[in-house]
C-alpha positions in Angstrom: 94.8 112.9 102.8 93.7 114.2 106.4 91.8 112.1 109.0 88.7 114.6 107.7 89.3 114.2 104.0 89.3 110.0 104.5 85.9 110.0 106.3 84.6 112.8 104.1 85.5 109.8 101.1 83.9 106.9 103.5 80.9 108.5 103.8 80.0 109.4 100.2 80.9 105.7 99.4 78.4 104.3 102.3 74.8 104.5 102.5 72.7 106.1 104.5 71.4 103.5 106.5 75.1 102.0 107.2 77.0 102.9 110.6 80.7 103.6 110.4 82.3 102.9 113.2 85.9 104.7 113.4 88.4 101.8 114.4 91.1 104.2 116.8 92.8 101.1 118.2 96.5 102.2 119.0 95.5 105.4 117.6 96.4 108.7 120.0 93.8 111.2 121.4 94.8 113.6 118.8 93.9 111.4 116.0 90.4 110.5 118.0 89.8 114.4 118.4 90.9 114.9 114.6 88.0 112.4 114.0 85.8 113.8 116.4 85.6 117.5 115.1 85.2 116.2 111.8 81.4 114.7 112.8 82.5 110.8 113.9 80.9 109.8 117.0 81.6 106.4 117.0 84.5 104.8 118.0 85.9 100.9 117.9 88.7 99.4 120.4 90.1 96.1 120.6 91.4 96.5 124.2 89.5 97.2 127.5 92.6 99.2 129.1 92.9 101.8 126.3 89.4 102.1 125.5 88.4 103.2 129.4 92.0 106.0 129.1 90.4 107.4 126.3 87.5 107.6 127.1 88.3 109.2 130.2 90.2 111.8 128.7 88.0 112.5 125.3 83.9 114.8 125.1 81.6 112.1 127.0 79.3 111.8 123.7 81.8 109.3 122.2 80.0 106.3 121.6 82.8 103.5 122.7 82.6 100.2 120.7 84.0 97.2 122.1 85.2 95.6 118.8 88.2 93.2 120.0 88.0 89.5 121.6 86.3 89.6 125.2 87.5 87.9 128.2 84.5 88.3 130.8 86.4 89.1 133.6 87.4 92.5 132.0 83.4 93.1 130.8 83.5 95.1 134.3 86.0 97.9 133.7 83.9 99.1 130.4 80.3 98.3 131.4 79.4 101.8 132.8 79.8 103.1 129.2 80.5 101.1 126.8 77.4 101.6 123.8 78.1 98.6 121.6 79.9 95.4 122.7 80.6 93.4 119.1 82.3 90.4 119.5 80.3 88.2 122.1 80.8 84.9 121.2 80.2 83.1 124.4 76.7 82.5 126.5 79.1 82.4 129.8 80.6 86.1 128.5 76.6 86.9 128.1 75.8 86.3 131.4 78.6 88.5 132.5 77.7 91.6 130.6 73.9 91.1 131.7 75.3 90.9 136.1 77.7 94.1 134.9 74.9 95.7 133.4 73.1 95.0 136.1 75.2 96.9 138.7 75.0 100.3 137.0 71.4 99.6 135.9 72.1 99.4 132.5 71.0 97.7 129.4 74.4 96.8 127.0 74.0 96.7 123.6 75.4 93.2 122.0 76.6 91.5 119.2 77.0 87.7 118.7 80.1 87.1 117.0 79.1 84.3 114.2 82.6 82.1 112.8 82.1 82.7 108.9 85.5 82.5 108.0 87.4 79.1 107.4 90.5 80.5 109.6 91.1 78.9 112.7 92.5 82.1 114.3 88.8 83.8 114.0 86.5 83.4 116.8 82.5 83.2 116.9 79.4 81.2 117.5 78.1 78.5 115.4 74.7 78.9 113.8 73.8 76.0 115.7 75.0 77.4 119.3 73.5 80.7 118.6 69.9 79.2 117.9 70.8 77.2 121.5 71.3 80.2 123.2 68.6 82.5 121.7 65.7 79.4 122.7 67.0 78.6 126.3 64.8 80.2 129.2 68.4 81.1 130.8 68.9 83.7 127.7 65.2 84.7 128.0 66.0 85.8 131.5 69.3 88.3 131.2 67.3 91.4 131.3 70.3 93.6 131.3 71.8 93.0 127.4 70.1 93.9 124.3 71.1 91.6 121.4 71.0 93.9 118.6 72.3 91.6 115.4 75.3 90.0 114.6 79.1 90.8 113.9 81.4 88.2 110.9 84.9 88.7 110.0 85.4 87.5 106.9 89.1 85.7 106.0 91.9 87.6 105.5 92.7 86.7 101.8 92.7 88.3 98.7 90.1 85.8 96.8 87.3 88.4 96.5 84.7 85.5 96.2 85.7 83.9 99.2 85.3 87.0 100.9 82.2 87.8 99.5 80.5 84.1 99.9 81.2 84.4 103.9 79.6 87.9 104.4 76.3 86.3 102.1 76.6 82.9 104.9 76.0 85.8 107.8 73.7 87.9 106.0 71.7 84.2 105.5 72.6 83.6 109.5 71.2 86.7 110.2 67.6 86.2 108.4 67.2 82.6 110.0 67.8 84.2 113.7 65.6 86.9 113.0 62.3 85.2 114.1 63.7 84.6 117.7 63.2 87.5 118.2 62.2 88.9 121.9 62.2 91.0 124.9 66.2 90.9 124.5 67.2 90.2 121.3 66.0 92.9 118.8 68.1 91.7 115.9 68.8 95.3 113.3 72.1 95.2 112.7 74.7 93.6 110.5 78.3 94.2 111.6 80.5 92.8 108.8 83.8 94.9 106.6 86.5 96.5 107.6 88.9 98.8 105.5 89.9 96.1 103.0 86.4 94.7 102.4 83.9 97.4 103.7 82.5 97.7 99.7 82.2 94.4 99.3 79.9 93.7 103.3 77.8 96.9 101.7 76.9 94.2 99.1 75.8 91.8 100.9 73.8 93.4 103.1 76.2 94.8 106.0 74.7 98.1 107.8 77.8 98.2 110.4 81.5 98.8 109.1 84.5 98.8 111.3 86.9 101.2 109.6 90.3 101.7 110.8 93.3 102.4 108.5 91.5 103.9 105.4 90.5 106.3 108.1 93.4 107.3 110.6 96.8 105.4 108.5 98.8 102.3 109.1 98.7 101.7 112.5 101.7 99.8 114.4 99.6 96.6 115.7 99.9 95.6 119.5 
């Protein structure tokens, strides 16, 4: 099927009140475009060099998701227009987006990145560290980030009940953090499922899925 038939298919298997976020990592401008005309707005990259090409190049209404592993000294090549930054799962890589942020008078949109998977390859918070972070003063203070919920991988196995046990630990993350809730962390949104497991986050509550292959193919990973 086409790039347009595939999200055509995503769609009418989402609801409503779910966000698909079109994973173009390694994917060319074509593909994006192909994407693009077909109504998706919102795009994911895992790399801060290819995400700032494209968007350069692509309509300036792209919302650009920052869904990879973030080092904080690259938070300032993306942080004039990056809309969603997913995977924060440091307070020192907080504190960097809120000074970026800062410079272009901006407000970033963040995730914390909670570890519900057993893998040691998967990064994130604690439950514990999060709740740290959400009650210090310090956090209270970064007036340039907007926490808006939380982001999960789950493991990459085929055990469906594993899989579905870790999205129900950060849906249960997720309603424990709620009632910190403040000037700068208006928890909303859920970001958990990607092409393999999207159904499956839907279940448990997810209302963000990061969709790359059962959109735009096999991709060749970098």
């Amino acid at each position: 099927m086409s790039i347009k038939e595939n999200l055509i298919e995503i769609r009418n298997n989402i609801p409503k009140n779910v966000s698909l976020i079109a994973v173009s990592k390694t994917k060319p401008i074509s593909d994006i475009l192909e994407a693009y005309n077909a109504g998706q707005k919102a795009f994911g990259e895992n790399k801060i060099q290819e995400m700032t090409q494209k968007y350069e190049e692509l309509p300036k209404d792209i919302e650009w998701h920052m869904i990879g592993h973030l080092q904080s000294n690259k938070v300032k090549y993306m942080a004039s227009f990056v809309h969603l930054i997913h995977g924060v799962d440091s307070f020192k890589t907080l504190k960097e987006i809120n000074k970026q942020a800062l410079k272009h008078n901006r407000i970033i949109n963040c995730l914390l990145q909670l570890k519900i998977a057993k893998e040691e390859t998967k990064f994130g918070l604690s439950i514990n560290n999060t709740e740290e972070i959400l009650n210090s003063e310090e956090f209270k203070n970064l007036l340039n980030i907007n926490i808006i919920g939380v982001m999960g991988m789950a493991s990459f196995v085929d055990d469906e009940n594993i899989i579905r046990n870790e999205f129900k630990t950060l849906k249960k993350h997720f309603n424990k953090l709620e009632k910190y809730s403040t000037t700068n962390f208006n928890p909303s949104t859920i970001s958990m499922g990607m092409s393999g497991d999207y159904k499956i986050a839907i279940e448990e509550g997810s209302t963000m899925v990061r969709v790359g292959s059962a959109i735009f193919g096999s991709r060749n990973y970098k």
